[in-house]
PDB file with SEQRES, HELIX, SHEET and CRYST1 records, atoms N, CA, C and O in Angstrom:
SEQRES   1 A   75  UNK UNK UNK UNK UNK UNK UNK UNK UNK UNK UNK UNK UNK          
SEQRES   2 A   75  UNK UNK UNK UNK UNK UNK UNK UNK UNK UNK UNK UNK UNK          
SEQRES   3 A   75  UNK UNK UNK UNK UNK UNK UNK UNK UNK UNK UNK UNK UNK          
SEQRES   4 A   75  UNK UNK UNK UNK UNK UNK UNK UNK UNK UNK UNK UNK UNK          
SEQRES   5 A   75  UNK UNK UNK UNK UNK UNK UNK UNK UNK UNK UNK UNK UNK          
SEQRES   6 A   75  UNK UNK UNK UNK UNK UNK UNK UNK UNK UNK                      
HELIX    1 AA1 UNK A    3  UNK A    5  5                                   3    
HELIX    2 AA2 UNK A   36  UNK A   38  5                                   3    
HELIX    3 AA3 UNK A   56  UNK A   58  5                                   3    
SHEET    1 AA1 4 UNK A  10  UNK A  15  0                                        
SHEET    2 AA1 4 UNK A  19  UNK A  24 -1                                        
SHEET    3 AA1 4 UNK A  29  UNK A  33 -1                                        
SHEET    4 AA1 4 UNK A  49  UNK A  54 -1                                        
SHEET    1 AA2 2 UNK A  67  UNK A  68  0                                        
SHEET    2 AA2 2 UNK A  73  UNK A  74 -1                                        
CRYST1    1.000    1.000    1.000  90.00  90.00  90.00 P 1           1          
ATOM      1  N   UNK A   1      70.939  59.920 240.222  1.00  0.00           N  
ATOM      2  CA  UNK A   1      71.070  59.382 241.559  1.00  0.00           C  
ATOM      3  C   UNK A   1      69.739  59.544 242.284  1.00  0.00           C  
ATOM      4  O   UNK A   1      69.108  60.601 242.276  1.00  0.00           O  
ATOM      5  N   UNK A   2      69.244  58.136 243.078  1.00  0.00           N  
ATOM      6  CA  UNK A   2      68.002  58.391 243.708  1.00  0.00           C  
ATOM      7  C   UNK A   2      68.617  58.024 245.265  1.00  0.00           C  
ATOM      8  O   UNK A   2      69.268  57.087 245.728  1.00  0.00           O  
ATOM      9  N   UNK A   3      68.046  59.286 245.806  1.00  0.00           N  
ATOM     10  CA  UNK A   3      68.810  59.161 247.279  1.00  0.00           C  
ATOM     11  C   UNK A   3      67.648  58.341 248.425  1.00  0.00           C  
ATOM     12  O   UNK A   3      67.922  57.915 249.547  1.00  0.00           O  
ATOM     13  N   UNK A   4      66.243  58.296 247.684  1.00  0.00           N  
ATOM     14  CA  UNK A   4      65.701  56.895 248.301  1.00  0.00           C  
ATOM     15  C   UNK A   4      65.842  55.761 248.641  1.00  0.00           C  
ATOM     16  O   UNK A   4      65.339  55.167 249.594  1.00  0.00           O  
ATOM     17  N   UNK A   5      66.861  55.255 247.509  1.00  0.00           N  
ATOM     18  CA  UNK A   5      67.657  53.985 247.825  1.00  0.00           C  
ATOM     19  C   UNK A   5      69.046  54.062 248.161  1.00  0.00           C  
ATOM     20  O   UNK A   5      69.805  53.102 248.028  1.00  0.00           O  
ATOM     21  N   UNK A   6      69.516  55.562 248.741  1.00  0.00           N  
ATOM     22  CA  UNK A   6      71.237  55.715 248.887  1.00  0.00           C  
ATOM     23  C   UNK A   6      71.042  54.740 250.816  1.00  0.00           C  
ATOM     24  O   UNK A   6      70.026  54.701 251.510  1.00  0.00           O  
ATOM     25  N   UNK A   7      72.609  54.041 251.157  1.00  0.00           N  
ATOM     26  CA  UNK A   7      72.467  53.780 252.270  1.00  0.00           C  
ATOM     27  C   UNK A   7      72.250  52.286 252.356  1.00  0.00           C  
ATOM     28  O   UNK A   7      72.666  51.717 253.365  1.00  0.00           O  
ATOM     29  N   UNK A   8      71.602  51.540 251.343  1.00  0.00           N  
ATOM     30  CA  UNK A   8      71.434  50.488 251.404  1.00  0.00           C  
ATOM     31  C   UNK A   8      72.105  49.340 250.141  1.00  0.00           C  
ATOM     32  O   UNK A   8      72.326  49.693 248.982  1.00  0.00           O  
ATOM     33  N   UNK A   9      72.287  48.298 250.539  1.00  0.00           N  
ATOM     34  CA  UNK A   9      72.517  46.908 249.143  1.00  0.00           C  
ATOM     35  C   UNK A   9      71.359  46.644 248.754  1.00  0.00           C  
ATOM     36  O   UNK A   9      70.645  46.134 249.617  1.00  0.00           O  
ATOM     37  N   UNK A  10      70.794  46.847 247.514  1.00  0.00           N  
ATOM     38  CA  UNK A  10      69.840  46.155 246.744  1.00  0.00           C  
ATOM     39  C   UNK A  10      70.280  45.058 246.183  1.00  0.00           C  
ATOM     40  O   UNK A  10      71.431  44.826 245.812  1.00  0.00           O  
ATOM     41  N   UNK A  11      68.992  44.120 246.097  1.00  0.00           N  
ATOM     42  CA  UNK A  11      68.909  43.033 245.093  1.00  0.00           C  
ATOM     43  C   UNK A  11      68.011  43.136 243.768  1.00  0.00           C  
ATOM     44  O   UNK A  11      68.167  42.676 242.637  1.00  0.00           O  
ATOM     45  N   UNK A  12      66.841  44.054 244.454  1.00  0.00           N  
ATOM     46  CA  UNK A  12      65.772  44.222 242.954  1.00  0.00           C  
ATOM     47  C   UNK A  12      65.367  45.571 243.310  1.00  0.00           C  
ATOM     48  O   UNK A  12      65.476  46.193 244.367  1.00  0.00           O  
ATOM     49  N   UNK A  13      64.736  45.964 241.867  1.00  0.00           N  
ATOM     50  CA  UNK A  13      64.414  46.973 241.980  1.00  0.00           C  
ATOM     51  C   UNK A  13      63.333  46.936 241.289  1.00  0.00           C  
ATOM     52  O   UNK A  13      63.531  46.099 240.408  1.00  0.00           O  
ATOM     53  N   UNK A  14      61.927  47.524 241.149  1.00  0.00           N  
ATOM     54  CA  UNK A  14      60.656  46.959 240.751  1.00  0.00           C  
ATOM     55  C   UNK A  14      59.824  48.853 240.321  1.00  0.00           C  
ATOM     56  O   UNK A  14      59.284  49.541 241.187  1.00  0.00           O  
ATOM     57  N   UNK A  15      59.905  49.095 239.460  1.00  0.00           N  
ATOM     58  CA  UNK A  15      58.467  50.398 238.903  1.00  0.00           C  
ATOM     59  C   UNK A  15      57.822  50.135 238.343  1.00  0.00           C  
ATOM     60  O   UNK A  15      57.938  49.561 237.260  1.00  0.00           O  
ATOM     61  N   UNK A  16      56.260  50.697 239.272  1.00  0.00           N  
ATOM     62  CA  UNK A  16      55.279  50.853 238.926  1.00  0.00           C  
ATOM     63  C   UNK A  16      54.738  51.921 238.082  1.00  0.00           C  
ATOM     64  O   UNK A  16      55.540  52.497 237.347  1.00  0.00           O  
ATOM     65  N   UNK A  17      53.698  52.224 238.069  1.00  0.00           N  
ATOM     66  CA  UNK A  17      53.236  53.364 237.604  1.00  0.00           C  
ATOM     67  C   UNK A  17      53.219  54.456 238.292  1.00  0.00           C  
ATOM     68  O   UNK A  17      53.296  55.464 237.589  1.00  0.00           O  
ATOM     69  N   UNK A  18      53.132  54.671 239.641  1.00  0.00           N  
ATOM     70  CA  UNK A  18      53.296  55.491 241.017  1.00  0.00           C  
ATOM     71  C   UNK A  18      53.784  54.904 241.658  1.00  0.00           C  
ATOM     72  O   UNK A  18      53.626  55.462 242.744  1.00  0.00           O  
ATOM     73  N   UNK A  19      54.360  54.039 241.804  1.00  0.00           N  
ATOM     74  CA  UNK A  19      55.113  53.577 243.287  1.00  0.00           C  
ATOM     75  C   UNK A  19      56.577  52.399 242.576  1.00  0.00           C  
ATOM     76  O   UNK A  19      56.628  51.978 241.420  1.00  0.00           O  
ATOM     77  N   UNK A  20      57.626  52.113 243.723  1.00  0.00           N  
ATOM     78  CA  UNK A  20      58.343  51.452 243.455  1.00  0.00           C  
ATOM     79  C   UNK A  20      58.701  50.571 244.408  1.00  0.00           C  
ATOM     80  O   UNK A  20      58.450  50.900 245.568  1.00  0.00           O  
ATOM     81  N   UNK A  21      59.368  49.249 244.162  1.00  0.00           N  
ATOM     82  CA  UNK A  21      59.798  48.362 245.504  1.00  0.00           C  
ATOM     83  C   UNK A  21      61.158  47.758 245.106  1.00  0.00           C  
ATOM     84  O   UNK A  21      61.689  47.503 244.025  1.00  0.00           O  
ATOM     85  N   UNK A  22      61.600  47.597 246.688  1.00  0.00           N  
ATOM     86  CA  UNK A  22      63.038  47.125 246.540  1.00  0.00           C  
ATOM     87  C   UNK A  22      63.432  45.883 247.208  1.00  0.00           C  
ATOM     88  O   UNK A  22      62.755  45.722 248.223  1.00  0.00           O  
ATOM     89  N   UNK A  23      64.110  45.136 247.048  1.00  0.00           N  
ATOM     90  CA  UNK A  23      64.525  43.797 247.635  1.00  0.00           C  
ATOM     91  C   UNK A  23      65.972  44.370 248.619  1.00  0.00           C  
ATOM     92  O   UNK A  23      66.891  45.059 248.175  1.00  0.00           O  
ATOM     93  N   UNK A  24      65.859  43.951 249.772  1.00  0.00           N  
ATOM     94  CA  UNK A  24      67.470  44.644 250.248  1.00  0.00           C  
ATOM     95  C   UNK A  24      68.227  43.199 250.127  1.00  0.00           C  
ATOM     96  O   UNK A  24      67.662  42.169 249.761  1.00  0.00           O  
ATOM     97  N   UNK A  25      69.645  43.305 250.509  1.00  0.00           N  
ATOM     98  CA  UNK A  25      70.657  42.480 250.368  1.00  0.00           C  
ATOM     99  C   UNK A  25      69.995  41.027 251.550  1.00  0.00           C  
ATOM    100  O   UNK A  25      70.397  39.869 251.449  1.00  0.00           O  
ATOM    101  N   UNK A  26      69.297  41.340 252.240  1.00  0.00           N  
ATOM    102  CA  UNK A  26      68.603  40.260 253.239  1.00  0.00           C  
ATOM    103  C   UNK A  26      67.512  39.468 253.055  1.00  0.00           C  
ATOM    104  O   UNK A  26      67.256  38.377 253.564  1.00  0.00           O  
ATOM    105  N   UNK A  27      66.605  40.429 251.914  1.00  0.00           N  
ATOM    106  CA  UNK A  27      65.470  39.915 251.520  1.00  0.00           C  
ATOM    107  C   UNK A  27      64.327  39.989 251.968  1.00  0.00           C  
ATOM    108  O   UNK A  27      63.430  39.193 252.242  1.00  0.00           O  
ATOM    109  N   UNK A  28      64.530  41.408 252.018  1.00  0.00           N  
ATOM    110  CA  UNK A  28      63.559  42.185 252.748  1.00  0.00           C  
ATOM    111  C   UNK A  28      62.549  43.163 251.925  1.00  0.00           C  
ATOM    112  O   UNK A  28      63.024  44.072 251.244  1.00  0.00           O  
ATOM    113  N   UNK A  29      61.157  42.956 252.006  1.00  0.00           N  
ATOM    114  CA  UNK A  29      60.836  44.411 250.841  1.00  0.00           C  
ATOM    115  C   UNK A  29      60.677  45.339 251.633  1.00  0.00           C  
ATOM    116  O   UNK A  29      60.850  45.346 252.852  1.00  0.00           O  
ATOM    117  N   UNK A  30      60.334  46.166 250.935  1.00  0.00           N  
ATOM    118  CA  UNK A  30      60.516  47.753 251.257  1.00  0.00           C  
ATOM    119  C   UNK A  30      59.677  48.848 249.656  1.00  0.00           C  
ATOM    120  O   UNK A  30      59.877  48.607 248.465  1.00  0.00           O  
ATOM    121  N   UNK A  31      59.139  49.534 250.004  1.00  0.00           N  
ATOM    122  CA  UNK A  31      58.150  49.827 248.899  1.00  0.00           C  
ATOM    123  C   UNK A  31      57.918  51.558 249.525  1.00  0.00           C  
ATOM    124  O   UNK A  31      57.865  51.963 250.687  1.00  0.00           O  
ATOM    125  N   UNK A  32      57.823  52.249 248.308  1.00  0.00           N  
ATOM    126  CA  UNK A  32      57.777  54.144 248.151  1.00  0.00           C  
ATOM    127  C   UNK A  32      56.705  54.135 247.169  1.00  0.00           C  
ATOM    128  O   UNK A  32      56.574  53.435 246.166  1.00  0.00           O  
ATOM    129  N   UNK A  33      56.024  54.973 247.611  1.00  0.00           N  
ATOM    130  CA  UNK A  33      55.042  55.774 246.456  1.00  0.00           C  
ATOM    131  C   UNK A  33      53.255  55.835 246.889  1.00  0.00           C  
ATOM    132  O   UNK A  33      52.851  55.903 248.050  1.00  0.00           O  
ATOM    133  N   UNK A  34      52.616  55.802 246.004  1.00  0.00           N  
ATOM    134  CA  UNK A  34      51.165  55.802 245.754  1.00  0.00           C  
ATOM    135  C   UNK A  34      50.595  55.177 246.687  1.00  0.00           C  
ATOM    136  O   UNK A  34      51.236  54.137 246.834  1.00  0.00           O  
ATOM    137  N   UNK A  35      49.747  55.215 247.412  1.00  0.00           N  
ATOM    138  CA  UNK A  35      49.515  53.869 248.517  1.00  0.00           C  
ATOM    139  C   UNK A  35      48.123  53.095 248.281  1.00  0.00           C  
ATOM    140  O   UNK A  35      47.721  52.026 248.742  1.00  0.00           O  
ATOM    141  N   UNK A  36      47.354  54.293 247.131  1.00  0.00           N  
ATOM    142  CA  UNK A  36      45.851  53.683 246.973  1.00  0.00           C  
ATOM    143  C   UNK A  36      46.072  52.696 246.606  1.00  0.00           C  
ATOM    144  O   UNK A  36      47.171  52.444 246.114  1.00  0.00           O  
ATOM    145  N   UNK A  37      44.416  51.138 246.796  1.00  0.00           N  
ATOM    146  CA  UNK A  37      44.559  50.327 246.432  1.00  0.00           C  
ATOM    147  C   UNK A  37      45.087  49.237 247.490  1.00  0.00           C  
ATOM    148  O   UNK A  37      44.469  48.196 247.712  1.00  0.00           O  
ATOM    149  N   UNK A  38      46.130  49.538 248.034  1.00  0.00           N  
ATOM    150  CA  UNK A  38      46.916  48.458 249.178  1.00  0.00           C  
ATOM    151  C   UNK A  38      47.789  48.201 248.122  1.00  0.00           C  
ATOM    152  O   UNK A  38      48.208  47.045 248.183  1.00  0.00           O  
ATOM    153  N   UNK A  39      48.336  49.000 246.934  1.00  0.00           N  
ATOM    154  CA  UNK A  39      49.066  48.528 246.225  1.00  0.00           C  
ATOM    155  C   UNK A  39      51.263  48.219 246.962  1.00  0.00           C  
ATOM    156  O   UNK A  39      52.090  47.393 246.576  1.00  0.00           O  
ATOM    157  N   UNK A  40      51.368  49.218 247.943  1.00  0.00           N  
ATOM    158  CA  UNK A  40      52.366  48.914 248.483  1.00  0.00           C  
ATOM    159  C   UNK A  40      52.317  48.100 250.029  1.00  0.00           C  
ATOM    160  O   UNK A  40      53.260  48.117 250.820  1.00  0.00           O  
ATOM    161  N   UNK A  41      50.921  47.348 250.279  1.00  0.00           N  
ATOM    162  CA  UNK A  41      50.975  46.598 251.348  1.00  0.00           C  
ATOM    163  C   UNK A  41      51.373  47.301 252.732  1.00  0.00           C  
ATOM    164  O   UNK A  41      51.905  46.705 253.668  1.00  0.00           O  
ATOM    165  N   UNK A  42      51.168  48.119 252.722  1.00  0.00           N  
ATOM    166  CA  UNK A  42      51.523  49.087 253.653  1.00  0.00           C  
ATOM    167  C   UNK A  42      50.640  49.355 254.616  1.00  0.00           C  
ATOM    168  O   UNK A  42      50.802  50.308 255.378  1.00  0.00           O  
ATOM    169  N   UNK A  43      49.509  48.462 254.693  1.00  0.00           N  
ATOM    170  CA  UNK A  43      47.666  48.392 255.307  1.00  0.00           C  
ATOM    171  C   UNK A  43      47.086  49.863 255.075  1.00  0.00           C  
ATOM    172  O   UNK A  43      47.647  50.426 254.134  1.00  0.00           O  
ATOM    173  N   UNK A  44      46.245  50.506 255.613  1.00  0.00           N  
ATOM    174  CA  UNK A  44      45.837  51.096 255.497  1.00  0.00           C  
ATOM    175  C   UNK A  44      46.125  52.220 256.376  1.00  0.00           C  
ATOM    176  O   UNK A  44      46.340  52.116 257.584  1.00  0.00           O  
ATOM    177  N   UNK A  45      46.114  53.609 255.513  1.00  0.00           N  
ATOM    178  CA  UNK A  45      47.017  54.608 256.252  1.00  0.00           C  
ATOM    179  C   UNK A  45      46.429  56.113 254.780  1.00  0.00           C  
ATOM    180  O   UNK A  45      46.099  55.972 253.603  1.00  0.00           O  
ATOM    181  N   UNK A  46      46.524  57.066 255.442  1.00  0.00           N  
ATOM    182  CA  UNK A  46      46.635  58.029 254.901  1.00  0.00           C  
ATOM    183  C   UNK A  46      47.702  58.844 254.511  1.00  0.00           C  
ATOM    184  O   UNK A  46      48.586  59.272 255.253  1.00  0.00           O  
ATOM    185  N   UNK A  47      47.542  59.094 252.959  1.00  0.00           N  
ATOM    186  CA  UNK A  47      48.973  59.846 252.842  1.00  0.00           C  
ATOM    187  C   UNK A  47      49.733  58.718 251.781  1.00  0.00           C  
ATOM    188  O   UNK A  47      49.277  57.579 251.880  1.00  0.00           O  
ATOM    189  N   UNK A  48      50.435  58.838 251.146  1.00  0.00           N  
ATOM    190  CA  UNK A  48      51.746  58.313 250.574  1.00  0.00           C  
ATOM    191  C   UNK A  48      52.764  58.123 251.409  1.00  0.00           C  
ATOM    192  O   UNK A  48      52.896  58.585 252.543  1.00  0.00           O  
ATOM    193  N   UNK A  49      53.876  57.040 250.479  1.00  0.00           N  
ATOM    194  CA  UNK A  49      55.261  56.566 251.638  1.00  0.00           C  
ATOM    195  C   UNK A  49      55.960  57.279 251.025  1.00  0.00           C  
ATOM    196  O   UNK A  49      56.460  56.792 250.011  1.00  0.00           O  
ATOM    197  N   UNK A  50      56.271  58.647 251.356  1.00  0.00           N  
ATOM    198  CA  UNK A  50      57.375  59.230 250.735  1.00  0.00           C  
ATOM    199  C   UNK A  50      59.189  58.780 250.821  1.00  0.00           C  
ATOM    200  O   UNK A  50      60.052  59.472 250.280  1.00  0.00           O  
ATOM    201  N   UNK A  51      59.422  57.795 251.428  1.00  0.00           N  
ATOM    202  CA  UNK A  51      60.332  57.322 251.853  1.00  0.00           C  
ATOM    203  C   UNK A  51      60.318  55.862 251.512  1.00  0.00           C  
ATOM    204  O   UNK A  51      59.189  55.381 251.411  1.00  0.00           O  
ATOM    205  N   UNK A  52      61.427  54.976 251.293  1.00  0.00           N  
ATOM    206  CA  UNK A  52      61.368  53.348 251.655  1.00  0.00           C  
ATOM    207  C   UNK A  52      60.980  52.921 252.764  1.00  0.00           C  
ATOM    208  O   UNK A  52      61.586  53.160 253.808  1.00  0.00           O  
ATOM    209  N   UNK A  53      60.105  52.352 252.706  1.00  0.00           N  
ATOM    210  CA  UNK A  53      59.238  51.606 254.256  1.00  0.00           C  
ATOM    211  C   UNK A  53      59.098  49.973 253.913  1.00  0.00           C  
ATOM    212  O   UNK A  53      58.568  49.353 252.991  1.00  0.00           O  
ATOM    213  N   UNK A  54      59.804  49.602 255.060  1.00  0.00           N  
ATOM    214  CA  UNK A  54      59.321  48.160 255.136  1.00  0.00           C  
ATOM    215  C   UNK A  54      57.793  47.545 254.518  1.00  0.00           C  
ATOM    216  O   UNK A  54      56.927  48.377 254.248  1.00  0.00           O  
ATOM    217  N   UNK A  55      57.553  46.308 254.343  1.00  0.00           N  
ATOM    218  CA  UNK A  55      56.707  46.407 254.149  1.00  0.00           C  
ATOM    219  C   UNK A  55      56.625  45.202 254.956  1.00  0.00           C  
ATOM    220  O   UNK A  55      57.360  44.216 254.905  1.00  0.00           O  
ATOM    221  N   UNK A  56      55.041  45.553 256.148  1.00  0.00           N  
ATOM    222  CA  UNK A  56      54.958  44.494 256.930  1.00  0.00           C  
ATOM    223  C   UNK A  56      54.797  43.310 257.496  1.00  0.00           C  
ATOM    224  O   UNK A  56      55.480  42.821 258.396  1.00  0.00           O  
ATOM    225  N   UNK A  57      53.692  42.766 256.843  1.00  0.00           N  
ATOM    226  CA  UNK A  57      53.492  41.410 256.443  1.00  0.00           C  
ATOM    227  C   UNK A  57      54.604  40.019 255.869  1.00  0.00           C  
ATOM    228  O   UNK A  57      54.578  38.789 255.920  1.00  0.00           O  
ATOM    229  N   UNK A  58      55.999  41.632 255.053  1.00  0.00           N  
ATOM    230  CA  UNK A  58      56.717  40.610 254.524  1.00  0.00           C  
ATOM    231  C   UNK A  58      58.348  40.170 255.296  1.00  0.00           C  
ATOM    232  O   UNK A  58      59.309  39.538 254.856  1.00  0.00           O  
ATOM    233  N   UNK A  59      58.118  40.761 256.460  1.00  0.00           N  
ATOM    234  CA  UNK A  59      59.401  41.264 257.132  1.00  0.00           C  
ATOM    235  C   UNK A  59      59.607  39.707 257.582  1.00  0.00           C  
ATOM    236  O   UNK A  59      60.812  39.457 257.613  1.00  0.00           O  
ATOM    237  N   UNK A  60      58.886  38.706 257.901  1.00  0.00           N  
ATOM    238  CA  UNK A  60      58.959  37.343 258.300  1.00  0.00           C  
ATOM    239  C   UNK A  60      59.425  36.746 257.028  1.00  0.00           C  
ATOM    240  O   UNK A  60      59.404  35.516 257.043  1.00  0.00           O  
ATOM    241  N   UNK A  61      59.814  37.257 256.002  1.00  0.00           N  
ATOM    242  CA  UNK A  61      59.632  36.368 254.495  1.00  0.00           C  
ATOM    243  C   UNK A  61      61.137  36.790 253.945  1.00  0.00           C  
ATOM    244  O   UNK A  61      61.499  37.965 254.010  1.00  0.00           O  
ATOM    245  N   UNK A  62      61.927  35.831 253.441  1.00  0.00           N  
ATOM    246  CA  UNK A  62      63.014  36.123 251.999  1.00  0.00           C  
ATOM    247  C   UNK A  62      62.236  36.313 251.361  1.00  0.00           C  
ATOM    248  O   UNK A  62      61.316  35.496 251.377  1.00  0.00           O  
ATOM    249  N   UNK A  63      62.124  37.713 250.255  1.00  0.00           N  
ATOM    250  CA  UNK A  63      62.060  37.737 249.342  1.00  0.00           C  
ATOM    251  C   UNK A  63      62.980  37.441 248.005  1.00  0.00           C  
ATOM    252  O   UNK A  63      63.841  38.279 247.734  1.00  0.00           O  
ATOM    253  N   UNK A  64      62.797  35.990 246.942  1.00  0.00           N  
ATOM    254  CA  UNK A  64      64.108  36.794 245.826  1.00  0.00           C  
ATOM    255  C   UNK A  64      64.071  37.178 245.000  1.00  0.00           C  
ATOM    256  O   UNK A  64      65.088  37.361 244.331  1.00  0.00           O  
ATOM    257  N   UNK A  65      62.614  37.580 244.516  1.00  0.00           N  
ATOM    258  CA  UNK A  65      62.341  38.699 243.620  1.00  0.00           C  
ATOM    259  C   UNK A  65      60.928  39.562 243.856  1.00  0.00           C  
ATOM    260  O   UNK A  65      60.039  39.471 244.702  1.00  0.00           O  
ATOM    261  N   UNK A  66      61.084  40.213 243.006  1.00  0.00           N  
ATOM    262  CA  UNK A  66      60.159  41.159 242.812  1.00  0.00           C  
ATOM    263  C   UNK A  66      59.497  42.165 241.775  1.00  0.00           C  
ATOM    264  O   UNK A  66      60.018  42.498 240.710  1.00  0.00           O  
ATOM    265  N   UNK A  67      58.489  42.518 242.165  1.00  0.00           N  
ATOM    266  CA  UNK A  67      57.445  42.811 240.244  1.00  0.00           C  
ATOM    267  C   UNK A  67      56.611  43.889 240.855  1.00  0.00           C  
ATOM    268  O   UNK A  67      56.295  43.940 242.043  1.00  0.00           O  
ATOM    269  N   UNK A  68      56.228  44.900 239.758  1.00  0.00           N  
ATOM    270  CA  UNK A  68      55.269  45.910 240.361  1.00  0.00           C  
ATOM    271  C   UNK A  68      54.524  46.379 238.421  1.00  0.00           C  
ATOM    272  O   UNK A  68      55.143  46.539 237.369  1.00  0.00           O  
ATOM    273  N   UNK A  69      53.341  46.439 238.660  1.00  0.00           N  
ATOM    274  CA  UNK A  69      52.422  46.762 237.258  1.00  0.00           C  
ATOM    275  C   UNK A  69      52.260  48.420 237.653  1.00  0.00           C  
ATOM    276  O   UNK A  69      52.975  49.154 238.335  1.00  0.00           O  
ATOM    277  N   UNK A  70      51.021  48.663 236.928  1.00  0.00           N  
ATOM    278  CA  UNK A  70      50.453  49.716 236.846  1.00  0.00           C  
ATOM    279  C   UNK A  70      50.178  49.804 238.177  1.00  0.00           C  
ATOM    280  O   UNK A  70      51.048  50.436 238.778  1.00  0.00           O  
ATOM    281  N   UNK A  71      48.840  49.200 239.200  1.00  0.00           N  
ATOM    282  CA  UNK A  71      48.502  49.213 240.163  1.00  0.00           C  
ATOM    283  C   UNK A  71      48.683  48.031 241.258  1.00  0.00           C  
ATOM    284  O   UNK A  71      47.979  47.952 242.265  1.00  0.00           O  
ATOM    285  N   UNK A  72      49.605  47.222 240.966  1.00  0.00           N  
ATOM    286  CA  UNK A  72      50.177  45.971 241.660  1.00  0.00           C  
ATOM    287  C   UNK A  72      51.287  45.748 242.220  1.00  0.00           C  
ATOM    288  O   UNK A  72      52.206  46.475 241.844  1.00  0.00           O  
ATOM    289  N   UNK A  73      51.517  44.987 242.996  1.00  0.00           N  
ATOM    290  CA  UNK A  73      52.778  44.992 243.485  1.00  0.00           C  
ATOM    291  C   UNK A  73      53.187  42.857 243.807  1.00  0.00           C  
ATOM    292  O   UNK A  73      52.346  42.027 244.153  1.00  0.00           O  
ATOM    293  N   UNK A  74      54.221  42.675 243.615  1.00  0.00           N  
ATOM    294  CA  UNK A  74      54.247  40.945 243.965  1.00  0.00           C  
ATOM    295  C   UNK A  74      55.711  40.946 244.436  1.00  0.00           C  
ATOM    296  O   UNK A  74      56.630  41.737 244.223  1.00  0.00           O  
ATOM    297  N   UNK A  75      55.642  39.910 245.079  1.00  0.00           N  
ATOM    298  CA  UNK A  75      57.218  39.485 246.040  1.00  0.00           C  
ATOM    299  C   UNK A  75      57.114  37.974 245.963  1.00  0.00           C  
ATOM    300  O   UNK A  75      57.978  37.268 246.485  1.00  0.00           O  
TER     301      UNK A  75                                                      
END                                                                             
């Protein structure tokens, strides 16, 4: 049980190598982990998303899927 994603409806679920992203039931991403890189779109910030965090750019957007590599992330 991962209590990162308890609380919510998923549609996708996406791992990386350090980080992971999720599609919610609306189509929304949302992305945890590693932040170097801009790999979780999260702009620029210090620190890791230890938590599911929106991700901002995409909050205007359906997402209906989603993909994450080693150091990448796609919606």
């Amino acid at each position: 049980e991962c209590d990162a994603f308890a609380g919510n409806s998923w549609n996708g679920v996406a791992a990386g190598q350090h980080h992971s992203l999720a599609v919610d039931e609306s189509g929304k991403a949302h992305a945890i982990g590693r932040c170097e890189y801009g790999r979780l779109g999260l702009g620029d910030r210090a620190g890791d998303a230890e938590i599911l965090e929106p991700i901002p750019k995409l909050q205007n957007k359906t997402c209906i899927s989603i993909a994450a590599g080693t150091s990448n992330s796609f919606a």
